[in-house]
N, C-alpha and C positions, 0 to 999 in steps of 0.2 A: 541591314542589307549591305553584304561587300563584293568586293571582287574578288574571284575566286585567285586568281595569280598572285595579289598584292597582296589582297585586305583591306585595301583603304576603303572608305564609305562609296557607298551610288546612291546620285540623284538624277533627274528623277526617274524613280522606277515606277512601271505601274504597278499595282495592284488590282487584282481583280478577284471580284468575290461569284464566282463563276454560277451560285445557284441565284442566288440575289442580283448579280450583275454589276451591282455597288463598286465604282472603281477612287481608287484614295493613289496619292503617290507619294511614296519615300523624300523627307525631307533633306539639309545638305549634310547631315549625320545618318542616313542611312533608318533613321525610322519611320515608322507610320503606325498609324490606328485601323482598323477597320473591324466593322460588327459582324463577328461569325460564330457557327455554331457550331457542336460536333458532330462530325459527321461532313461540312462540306468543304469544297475543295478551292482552294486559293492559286492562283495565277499569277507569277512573276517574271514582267519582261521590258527588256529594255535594247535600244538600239545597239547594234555590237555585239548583243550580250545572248549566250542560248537561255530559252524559254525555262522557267521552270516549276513546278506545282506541287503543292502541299495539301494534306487532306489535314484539316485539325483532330484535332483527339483530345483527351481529356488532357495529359503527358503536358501538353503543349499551352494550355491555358496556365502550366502551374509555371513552366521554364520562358517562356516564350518563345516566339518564333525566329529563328535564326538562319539566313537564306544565304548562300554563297554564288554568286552568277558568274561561269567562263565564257572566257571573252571567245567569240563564234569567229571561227578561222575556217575559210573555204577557199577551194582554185577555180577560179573563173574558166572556162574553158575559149579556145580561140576563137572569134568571132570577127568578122569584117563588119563595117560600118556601111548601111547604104544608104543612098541616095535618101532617105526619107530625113532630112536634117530637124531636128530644133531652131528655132531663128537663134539660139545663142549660139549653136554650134555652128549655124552658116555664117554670124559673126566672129567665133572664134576663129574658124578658119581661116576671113580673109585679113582680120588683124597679124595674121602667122604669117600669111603667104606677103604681107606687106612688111613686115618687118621679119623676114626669112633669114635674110645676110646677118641680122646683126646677131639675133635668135642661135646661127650655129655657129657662130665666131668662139671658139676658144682661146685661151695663153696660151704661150707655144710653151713647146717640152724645154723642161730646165736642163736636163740629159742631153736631150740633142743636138740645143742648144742655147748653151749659156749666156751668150751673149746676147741675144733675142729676148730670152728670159728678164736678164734685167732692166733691157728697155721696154719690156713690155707690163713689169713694176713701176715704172716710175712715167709711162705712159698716160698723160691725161687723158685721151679716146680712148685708150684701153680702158681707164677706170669708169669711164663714163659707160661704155660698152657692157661691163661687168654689173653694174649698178642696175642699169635699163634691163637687164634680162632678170636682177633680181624682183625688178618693181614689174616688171610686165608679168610673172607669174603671179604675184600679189593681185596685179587686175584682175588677173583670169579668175582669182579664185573669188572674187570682191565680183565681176560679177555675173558668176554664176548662184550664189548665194542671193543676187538681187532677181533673180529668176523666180528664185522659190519661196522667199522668206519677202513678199510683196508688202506696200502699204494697203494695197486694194482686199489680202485676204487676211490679214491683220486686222483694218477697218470692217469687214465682217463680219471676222469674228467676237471682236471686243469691243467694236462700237466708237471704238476713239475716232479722231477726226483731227485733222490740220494739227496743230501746235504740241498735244497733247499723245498722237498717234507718233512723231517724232521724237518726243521726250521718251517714250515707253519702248521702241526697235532701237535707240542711241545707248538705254540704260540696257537691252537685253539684246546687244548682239549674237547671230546665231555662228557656229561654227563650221567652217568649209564643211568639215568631214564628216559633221552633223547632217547639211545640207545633203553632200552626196549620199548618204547609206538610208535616210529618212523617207518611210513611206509617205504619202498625200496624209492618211488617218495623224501617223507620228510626227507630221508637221504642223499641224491643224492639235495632238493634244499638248505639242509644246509649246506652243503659242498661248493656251490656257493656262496652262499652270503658271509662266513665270507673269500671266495676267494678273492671275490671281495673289502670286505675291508684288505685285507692283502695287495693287490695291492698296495691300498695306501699309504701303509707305510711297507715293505718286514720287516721281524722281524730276523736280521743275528746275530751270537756273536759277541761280542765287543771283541778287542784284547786289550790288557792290552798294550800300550805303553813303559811303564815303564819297561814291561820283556821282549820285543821283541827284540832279537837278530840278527844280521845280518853279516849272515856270506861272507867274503871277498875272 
């Protein structure tokens, strides 16, 4: 399973065995197994990515199956935002509207003027300034992601709890862009899969031997 632009491997992909319903996902090399016959049709979709399906055949049992997914490009069309907010958007908004000034402070032009320029290099408020609006988009994105990617549907779905449910979202952070494009279903079957390899190998702290105390 690759990308069609690149080539490089996709994970995870689903799989879907459309008669049987049997769903398997592409590991971090782009394979999978799944039981099919000839005759039925296979399903392969992944977020970003257009859908795509295969019917197996005889052909196909001898070569294997070889799937190429393009990356899905659309134009949003213009839209106003109303009144009906998310509490995170009514949050992002007033964190915006509170830190407004510093948010649309730019350097001034090195052209217009140079000398402004290089005070504005060597400027500690400016660097600080520059810094704050790089970290304040980082919140945003950190947490809008805490939105969707919850302990409470995590805990759910996988049953972990307190110590163990924080070892397992720490070792499988999810990705803004992931976050934004992920249906409820595609965030709920991502949260399985990398369950399912965390199983394999539980990701706990290590204790430092060497400082561990024992009291008598």
């Amino acid at each position: 399973m690759t990308e069609a632009q690149t080539g490089k491997s996709l994970y995870p992909v689903s799989v879907i065995n459309v008669s049987t319903q049997q769903t398997v996902y592409t590991n971090q090399f782009g394979a999978f197994t799944i039981n099919a016959t000839e005759g039925q049709q296979l399903v392969f979709s992944m977020v970003g990515y257009k859908e795509q399906r295969k019917y197996i055949t005889a052909e196909l049992f001898k070569i294997g199956i070889k799937v190429a997914l393009p990356i899905l490009s659309y134009e949003l069309n213009e839209f106003v935002l109303r009144p009906n907010y998310t509490p995170y958007q009514l949050d992002s908004l007033k964190r915006r509207s509170t830190y407004k000034r510093t948010l649309a402070w730019q350097r001034t032009n090195s052209i217009m003027s140079p000398v402004s320029f290089v005070a504005d290099r060597i400027s500690k408020k400016s660097r600080s300034r520059l810094q704050f609006q790089r970290n304040f988009n980082r919140w945003e994105s950190e947490k809008f992601i805490d939105t969707r990617y919850t302990p409470e549907l995590v805990s759910q779905l996988t049953g972990l709890t307190e110590d163990s449910l924080g070892y397992f979202m720490n070792a499988y952070p999810m990705d803004y862009d992931y976050a934004r494009a992920a249906t409820d279903l595609e965030l709920k079957m991502w949260i399985r899969f990398h369950y399912k390899e965390w199983k394999k190998n539980p990701v706990t702290p290590q204790i430092d031997s060497a400082k561990a105390v024992i009291k008598k």
